[in-house]
C-alpha positions as a LaTeX table, in Angstrom:
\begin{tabular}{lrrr}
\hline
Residue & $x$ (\AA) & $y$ (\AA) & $z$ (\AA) \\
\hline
Unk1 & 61.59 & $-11.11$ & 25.51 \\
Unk2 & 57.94 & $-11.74$ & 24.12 \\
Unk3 & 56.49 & $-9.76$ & 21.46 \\
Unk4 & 54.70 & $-8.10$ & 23.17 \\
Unk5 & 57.06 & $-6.65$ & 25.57 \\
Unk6 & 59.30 & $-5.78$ & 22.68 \\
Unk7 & 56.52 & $-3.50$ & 21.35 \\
Unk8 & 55.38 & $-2.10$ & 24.54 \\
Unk9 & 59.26 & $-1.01$ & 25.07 \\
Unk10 & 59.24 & 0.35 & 21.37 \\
Unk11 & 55.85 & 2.54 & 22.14 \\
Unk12 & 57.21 & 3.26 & 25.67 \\
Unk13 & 60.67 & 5.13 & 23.39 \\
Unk14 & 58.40 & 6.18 & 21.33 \\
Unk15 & 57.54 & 7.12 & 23.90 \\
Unk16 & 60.72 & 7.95 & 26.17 \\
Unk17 & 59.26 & 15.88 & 22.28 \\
Unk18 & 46.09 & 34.20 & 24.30 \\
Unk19 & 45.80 & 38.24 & 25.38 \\
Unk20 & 46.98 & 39.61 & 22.51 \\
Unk21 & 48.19 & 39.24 & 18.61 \\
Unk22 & 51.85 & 38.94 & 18.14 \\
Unk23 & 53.65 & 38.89 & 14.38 \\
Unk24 & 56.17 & 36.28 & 15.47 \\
Unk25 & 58.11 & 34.28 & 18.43 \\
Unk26 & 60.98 & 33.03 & 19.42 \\
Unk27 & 60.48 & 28.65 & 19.07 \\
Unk28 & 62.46 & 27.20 & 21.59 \\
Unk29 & 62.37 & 24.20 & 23.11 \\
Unk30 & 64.84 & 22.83 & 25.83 \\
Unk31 & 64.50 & 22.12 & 30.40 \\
Unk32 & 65.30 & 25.24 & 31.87 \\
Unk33 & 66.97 & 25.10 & 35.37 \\
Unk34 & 64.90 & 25.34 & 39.31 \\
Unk35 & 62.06 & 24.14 & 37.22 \\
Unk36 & 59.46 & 21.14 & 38.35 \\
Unk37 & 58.10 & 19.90 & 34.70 \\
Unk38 & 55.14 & 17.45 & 35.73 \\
Unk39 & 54.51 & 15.44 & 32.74 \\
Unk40 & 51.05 & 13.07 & 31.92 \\
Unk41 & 51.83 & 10.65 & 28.87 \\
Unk42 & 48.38 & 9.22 & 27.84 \\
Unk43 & 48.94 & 6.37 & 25.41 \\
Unk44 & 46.82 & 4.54 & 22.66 \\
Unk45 & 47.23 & 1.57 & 20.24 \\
Unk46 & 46.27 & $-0.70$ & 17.82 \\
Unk47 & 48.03 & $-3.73$ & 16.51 \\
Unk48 & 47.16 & $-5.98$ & 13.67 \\
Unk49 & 49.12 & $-8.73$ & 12.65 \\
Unk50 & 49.41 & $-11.05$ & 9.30 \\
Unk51 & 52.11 & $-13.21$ & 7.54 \\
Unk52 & 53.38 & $-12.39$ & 3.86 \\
Unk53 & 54.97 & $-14.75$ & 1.58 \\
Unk54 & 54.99 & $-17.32$ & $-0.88$ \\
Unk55 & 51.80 & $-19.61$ & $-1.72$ \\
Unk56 & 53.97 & $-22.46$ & $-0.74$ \\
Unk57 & 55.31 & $-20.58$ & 2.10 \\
Unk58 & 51.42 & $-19.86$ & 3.49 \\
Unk59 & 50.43 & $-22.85$ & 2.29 \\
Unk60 & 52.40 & $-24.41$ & 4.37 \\
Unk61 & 51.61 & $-22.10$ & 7.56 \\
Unk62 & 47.78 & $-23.40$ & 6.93 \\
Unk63 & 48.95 & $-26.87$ & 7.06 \\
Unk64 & 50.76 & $-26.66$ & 10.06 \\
Unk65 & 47.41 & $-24.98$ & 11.55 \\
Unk66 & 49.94 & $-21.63$ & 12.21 \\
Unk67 & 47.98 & $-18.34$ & 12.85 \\
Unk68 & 49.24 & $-15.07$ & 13.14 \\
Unk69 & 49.44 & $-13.37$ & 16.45 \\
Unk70 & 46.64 & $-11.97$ & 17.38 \\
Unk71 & 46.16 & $-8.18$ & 17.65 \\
Unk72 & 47.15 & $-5.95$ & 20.69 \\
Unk73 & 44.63 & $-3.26$ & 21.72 \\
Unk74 & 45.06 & $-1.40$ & 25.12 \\
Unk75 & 45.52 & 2.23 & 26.50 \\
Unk76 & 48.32 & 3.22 & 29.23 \\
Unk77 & 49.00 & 6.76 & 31.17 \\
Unk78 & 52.41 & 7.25 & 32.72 \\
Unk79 & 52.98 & 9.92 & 35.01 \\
Unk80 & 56.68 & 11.54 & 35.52 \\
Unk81 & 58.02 & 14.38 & 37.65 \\
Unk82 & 61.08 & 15.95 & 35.70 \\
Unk83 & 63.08 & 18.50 & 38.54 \\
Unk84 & 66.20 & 20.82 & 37.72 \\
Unk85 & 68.57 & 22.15 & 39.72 \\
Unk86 & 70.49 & 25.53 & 39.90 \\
Unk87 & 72.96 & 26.31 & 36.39 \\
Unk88 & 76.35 & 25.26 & 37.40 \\
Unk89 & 79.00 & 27.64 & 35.98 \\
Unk90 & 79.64 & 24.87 & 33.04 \\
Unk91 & 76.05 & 25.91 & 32.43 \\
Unk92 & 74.75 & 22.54 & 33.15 \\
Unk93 & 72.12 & 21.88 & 36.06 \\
Unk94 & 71.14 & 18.68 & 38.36 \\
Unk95 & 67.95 & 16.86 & 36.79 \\
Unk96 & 66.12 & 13.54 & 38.51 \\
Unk97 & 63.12 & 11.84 & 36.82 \\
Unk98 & 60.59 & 10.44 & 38.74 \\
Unk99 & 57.83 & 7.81 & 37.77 \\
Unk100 & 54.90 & 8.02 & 39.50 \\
Unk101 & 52.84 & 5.60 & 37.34 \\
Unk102 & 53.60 & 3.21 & 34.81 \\
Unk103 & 52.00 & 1.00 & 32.71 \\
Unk104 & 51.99 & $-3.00$ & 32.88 \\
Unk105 & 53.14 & $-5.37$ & 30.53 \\
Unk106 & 52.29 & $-9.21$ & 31.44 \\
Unk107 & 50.89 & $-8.59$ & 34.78 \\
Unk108 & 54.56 & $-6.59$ & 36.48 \\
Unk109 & 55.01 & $-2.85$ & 35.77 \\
Unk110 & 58.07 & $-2.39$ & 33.48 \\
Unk111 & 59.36 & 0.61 & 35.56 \\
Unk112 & 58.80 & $-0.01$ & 39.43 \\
Unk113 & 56.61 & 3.23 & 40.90 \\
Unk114 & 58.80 & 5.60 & 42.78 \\
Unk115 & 62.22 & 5.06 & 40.47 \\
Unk116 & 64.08 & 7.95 & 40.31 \\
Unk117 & 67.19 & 8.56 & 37.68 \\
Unk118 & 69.20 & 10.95 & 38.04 \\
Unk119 & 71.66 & 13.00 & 35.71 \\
Unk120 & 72.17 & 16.57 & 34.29 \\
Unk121 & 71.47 & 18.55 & 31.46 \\
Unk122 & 72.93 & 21.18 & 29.38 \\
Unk123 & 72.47 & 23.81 & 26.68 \\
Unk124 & 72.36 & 21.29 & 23.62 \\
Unk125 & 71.91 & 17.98 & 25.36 \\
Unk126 & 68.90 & 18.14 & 27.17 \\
Unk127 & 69.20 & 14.78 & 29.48 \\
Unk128 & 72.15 & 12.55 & 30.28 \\
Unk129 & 71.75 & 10.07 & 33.17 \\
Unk130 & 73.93 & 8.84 & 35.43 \\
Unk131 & 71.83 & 6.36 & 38.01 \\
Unk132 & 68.82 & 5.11 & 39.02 \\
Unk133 & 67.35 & 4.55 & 42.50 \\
Unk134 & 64.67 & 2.41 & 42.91 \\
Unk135 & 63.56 & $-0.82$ & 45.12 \\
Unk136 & 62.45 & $-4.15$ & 43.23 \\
Unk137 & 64.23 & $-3.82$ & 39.67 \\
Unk138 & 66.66 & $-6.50$ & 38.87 \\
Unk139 & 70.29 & $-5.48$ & 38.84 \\
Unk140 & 70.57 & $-6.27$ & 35.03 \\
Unk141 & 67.56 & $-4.62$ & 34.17 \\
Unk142 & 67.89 & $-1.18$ & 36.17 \\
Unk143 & 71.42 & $-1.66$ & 34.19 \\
Unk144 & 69.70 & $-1.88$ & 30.45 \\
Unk145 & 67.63 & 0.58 & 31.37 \\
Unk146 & 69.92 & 2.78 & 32.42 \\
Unk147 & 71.78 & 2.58 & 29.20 \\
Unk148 & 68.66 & 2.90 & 27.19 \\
Unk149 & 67.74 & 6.06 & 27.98 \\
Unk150 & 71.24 & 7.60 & 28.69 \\
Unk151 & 72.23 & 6.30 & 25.38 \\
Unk152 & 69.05 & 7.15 & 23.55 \\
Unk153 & 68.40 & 10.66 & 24.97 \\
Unk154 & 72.23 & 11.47 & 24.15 \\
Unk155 & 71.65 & 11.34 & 20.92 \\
Unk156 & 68.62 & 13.60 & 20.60 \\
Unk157 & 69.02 & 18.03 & 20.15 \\
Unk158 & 66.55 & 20.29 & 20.40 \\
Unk159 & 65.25 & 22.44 & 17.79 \\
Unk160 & 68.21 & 25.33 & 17.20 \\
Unk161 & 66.43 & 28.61 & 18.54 \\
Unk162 & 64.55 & 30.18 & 15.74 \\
Unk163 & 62.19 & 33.10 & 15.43 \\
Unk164 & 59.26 & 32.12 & 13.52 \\
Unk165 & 56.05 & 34.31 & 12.11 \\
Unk166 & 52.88 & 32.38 & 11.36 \\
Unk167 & 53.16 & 29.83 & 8.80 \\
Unk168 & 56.95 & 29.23 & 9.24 \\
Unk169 & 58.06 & 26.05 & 9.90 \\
Unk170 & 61.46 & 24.84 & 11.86 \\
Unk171 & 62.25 & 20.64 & 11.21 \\
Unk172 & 64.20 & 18.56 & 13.95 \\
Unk173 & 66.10 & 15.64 & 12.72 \\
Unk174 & 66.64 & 12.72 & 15.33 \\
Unk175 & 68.67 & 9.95 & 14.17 \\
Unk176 & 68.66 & 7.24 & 17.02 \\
Unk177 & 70.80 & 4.10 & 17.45 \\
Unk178 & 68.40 & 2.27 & 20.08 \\
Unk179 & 70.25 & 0.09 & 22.63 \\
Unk180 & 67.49 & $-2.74$ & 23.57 \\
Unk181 & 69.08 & $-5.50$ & 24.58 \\
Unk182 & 69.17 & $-8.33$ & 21.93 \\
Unk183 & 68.40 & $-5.68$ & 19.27 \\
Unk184 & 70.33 & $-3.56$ & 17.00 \\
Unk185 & 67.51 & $-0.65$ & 15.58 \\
Unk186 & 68.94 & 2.57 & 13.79 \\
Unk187 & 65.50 & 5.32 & 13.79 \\
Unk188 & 65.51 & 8.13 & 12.21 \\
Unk189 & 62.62 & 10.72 & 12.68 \\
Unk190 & 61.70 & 14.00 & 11.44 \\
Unk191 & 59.44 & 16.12 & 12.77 \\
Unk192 & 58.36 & 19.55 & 11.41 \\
Unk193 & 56.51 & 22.20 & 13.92 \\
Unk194 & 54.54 & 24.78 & 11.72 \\
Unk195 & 53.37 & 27.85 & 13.71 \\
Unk196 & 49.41 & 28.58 & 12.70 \\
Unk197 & 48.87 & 31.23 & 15.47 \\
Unk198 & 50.24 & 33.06 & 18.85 \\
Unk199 & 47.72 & 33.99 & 21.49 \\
Unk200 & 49.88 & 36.02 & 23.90 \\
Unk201 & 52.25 & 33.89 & 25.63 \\
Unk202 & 50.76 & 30.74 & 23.85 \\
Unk203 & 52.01 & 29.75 & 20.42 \\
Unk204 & 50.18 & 26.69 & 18.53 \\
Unk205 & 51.87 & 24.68 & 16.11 \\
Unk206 & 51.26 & 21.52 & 13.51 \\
Unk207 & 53.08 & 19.03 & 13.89 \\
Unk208 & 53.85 & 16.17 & 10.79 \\
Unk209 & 56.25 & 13.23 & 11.42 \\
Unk210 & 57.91 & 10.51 & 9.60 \\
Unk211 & 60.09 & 7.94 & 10.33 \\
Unk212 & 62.18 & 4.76 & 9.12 \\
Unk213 & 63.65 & 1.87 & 11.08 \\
Unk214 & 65.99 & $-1.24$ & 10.36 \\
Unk215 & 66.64 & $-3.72$ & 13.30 \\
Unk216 & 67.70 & $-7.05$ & 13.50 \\
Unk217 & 68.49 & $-10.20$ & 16.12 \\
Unk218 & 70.54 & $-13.13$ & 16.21 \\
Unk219 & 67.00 & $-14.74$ & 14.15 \\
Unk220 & 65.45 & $-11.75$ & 12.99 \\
Unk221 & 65.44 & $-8.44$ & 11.32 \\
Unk222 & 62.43 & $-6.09$ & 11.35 \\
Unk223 & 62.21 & $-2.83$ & 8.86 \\
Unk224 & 59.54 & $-0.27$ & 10.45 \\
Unk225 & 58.11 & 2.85 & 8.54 \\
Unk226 & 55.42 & 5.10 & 9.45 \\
Unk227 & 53.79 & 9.23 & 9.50 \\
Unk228 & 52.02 & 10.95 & 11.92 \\
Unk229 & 50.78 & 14.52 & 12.56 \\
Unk230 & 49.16 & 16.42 & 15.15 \\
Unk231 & 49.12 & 20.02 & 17.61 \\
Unk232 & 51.21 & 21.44 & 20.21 \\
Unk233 & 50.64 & 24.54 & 22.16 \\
Unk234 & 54.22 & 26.13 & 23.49 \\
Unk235 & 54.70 & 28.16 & 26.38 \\
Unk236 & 57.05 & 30.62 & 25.37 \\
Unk237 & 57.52 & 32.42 & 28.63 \\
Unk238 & 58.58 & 28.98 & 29.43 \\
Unk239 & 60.43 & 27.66 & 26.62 \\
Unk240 & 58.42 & 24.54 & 26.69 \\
Unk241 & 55.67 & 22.83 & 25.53 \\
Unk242 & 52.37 & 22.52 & 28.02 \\
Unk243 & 50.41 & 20.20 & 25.68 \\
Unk244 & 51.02 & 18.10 & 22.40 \\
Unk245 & 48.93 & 15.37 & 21.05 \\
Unk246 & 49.71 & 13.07 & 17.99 \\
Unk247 & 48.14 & 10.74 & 15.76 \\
Unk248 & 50.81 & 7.88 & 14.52 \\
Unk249 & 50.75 & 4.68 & 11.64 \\
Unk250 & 54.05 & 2.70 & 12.11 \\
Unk251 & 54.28 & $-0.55$ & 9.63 \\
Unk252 & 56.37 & $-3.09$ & 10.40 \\
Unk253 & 57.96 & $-5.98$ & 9.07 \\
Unk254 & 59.73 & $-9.14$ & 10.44 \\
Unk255 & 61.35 & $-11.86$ & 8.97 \\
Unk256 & 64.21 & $-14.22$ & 9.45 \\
Unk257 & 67.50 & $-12.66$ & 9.34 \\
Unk258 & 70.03 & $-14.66$ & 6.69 \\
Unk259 & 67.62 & $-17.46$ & 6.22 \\
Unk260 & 68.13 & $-17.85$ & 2.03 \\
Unk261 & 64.71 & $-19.65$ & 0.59 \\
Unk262 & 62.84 & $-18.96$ & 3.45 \\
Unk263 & 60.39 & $-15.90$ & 2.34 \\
Unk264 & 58.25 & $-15.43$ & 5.07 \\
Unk265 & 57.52 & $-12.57$ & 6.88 \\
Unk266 & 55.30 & $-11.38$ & 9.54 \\
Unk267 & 53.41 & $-7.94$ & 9.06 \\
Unk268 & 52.63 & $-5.41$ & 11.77 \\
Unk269 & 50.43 & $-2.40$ & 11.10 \\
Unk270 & 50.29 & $-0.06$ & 14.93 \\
Unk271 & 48.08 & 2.86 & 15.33 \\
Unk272 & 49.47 & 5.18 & 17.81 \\
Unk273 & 47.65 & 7.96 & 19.79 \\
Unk274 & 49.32 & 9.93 & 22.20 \\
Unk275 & 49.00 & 13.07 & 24.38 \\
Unk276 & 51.48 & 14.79 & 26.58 \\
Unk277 & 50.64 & 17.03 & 28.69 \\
Unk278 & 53.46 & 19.42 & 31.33 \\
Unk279 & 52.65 & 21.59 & 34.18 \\
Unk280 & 55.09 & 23.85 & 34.82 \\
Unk281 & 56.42 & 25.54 & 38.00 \\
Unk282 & 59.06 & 26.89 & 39.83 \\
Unk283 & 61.66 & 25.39 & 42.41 \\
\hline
\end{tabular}
């Protein structure tokens, strides 16, 4: 797997959440059943790369006539169709997610247009998948993938229910074990929503982020750390967010994993700008 792809994957998780004065609301955040959630993920970065180390160690990377990569700059939209079914009486409900457009890495789309996974949700975990139609992914991959996001979303809660006046906060924890093939990478984010004003059925929030990351290969191991902040505006008839955009540094740093002497290390600073937007209807 190229660098490159290993990155795009990492912003893909990263990627893969008005009439009249009110005092407070309830926050609330979780897919709601016979709903069609129709979701535009607009996607911006930056990537900068140098080496760190010893005087001997760069020294030697001059004399060998070894550069850094270069930087990565690019822009990507992905388009997905989230559908529920009717609550079950184990109050879960049928969900399938379908990609409509996906970004390219290396010239082939990572996620074939038209692939549809399928799954359910409940109450407190909002998406567990079970399989994946689609025409033109590799056996192996459709597998990985599979387990990626069925592993990764399992781990994730929603906010508990809260009822917040203006200038209340509620903070979501996510710690993630991320299963990319060839990599072991424990996350763990934290996001805080602050509420700064309802407009009717519209509540607008601040949004601040951190987050840590350790990861390592058979040859490598990369530490990641980074902040962000931006705004969402929640629907609360809906229990759902309609828009949300965020403004991300993530710093990260690879070197050789076990390799004693060998000081080297190759630095990665991303800028990360994203905006999700949801149009919701009924089924």
């Amino acid at each position: 797997m190229t660098l490159r792809t290993t990155l795009t994957r990492f912003l893909l998780l990263l990627a893969f959440a008005s009439a009249y004065p009110q005092e407070s609301i309830n926050f609330s955040l979780r897919y709601r059943p016979e709903k069609q959630y129709t979701q535009t993920i607009s996607q911006s970065y930056k990537v900068h790369f140098t080496y760190d180390g010893s005087t001997e160690s760069l020294k030697q990377l001059k004399e060998q006539g070894t550069e850094a990569p270069k930087g990565m700059e690019g822009s990507n939209v992905t388009s997905v169709i989230i559908k529920t079914g009717k609550l079950k009486a184990d109050r879960s409900f049928p969900v399938t997610v379908a990609y409509e457009n996906v970004p390219m890495v290396e010239g082939r789309k990572i996620i074939p247009a038209g692939t549809v996974i399928h799954g359910h949700a409940t109450e407190r975990k909002p998406l567990v998948f079970d399989s994946i139609t689609t025409v033109g992914m590799d056996k192996k991959f459709k597998e990985n993938m599979l387990d990626i996001m069925s592993t990764t979303l399992n781990q994730i809660t929603y906010p508990d229910d809260k009822t917040l006046k203006v200038g209340e906060s509620v903070t979501q924890e996510i710690p993630l074990n991320l299963p990319i093939p060839g990599i072991s990478a424990a996350m763990n984010f934290r996001i805080v929503y602050t509420l700064t004003r309802i407009d009717g059925h519209l509540a607008y929030f601040d949004i601040t982020q951190t987050y840590e990351m350790e990861s390592a290969t058979l040859q490598n191991e990369m530490r990641a750390s980074g902040s962000g902040s931006g705004k969402m505006v929640c629907d609360t008839r809906q229990g759902f967010f309609h828009l949300m955009e965020t403004q991300s540094s993530l710093q990260l740093d690879l070197g050789k994993s076990g390799g004693a002497g060998d000081d080297l290390r190759l630095n990665c600073i991303m800028e990360i700008g994203q905006k999700y937007e949801v149009v919701i209807s009924d089924l």
